[in-house]
N, C-alpha and C positions, 0 to 999 in steps of 0.2 A: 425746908421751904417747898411750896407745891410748884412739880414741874407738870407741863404737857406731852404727852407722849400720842404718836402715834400709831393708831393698830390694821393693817389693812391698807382699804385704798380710801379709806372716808371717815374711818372711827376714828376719833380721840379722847385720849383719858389723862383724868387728871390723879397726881399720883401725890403722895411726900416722898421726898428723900430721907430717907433713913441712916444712911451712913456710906460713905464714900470709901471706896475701895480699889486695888487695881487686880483683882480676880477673875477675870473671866469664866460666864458660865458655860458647862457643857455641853447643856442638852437644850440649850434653845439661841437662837440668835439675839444678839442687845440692838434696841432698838432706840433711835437717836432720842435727844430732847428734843421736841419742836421748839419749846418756850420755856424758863424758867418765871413764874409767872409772878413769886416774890422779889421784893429788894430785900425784906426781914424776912425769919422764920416766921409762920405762921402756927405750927406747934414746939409745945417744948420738951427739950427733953425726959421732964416729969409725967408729961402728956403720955408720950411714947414708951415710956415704962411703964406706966398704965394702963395701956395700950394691948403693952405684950401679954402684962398680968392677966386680961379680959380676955385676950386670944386665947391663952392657956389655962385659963378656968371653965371657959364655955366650948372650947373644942372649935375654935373656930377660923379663922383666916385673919390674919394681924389687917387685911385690907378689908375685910368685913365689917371690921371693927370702926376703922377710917370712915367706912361710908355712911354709918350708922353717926360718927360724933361729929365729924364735919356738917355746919351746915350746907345747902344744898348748893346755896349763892357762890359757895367758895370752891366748887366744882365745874368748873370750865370742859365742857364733852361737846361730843359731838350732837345727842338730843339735848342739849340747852338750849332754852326759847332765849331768844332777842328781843326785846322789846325797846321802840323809841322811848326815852325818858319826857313823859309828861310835863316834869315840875321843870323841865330845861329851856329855854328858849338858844335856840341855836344860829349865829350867826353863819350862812354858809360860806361865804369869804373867806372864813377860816378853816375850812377844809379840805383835802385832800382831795386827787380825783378818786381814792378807794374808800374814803367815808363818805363822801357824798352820794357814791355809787348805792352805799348800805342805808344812809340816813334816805335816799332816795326810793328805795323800794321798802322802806317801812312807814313810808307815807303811802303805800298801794295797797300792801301789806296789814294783819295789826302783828306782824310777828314772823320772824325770821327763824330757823334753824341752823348751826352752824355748818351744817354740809349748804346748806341752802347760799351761803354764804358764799364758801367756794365756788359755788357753779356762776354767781354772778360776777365775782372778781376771776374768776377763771382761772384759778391757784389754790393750791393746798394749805400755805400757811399764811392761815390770815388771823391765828389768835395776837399776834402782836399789837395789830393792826382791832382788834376788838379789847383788847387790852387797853392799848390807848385810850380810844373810843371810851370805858368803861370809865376810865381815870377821871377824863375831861364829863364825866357825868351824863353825858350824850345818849348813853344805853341802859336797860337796864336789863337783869335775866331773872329768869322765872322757869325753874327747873319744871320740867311734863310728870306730869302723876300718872301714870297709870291705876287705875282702878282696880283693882282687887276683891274689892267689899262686894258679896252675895247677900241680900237680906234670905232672913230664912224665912219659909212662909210655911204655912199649912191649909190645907186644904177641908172647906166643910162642904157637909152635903145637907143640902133642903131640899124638901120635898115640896113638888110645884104646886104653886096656891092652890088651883083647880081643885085637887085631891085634899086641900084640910077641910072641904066639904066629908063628911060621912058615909053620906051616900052616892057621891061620885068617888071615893076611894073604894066603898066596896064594890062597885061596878068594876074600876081595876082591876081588883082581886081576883074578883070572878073571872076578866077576861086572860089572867096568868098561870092559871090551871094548867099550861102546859109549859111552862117557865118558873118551877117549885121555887128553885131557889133564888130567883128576881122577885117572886113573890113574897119571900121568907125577908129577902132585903128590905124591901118597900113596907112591909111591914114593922117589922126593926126600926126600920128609920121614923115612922108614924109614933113608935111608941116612945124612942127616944126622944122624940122635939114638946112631949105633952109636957108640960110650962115653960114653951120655948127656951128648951135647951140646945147652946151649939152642938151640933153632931161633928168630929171629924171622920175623914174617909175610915184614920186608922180604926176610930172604935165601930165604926157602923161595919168594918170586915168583920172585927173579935166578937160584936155582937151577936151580928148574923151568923156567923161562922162560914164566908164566902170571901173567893180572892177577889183582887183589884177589878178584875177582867170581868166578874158580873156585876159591879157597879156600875163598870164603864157600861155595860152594855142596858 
């Protein structure tokens, strides 16, 4: 079943239990459960033997593996967004003063974080209490993505309209007599675009045979 644990003075993670023990470990301190957040298991045992298989075929961390196959919704943390439930119509009568508190600042709100939580009930455990909340349908969560994704770009170079005139490129030319190899570039680049070819930075270097630093310039 998935418990809650806490890490620090604010983080919390959510974990499976794997197998119950009375060992004590040695080199780190055990850290309570805040919440057992099942009634049922949530994986099975075939699960977690599968589990292990993936840990030890891919060289990886058995809870690597967990956070990869859990969905995200079943991970109760500390950056898990809060969200009011839209589709809910919520009687407040029926509420608590510490759900009203929450159902009250997500009307201010569109979205809560669970430290955020905290600071408004002014207590540390309040996954119970968001637990419920979640049960009675009242909530909804929506794990934060961080973005990762760089598109990759490339970079071309055109030569400024002015200059596909002739005789205002050769006026250039002439006036770069003392800039051989800005001139050698500009040149290169003229010969490369004849039937509007893209040029990139990389081949108008290899072409010229000139670094980055005289394009730029």
């Amino acid at each position: 079943m998935r418990v809650a644990v806490p890490f620090g003075k604010s983080k919390i993670y959510t974990g499976i239990v794997h197998h119950k023990h009375q060992s004590p470990p040695l080199n780190y301190e055990v850290k309570d459960i805040e919440l057992i957040v099942d009634e049922f298991p949530t994986v099975t045992t075939d699960q977690l033997k599968f589990w292990e298989w993936i840990s030890s075929y891919y060289v990886c961390s058995i809870g690597q593996v967990m956070r990869a196959a859990l969905p995200k919704s079943l991970m109760l943390e500390s950056e898990t967004i809060i969200l009011k439930n839209p589709d809910t119509e919520i009687d407040e009568d029926v509420l608590d003063d510490k759900q009203f508190l929450i159902i009250e600042a997500l009307l201010h709100r569109p979205a809560l974080k669970v430290k955020e939580v905290m600071d408004i009930l002014d207590r540390k455990s309040v996954l119970p209490i968001l637990k419920s909340m979640l049960e009675q349908e009242w909530i909804i969560l929506q794990e934060e993505v961080y973005s990762t994704y760089k598109p990759k770009t490339i970079k071309y170079i055109f030569l400024n309209s002015r200059y596909k005139d002739e005789e205002h490129l050769k006026n250039l030319l002439d006036d770069m007599t003392r800039a051989p190899k800005q001139r050698d570039t500009v040149m290169s680049l003229f010969m490369l675009q004849t039937g509007n070819k893209l040029v990139t930075s990389k081949l108008l270097q290899d072409r010229a045979g000139v670094s980055r630093a005289v394009i730029k310039a």
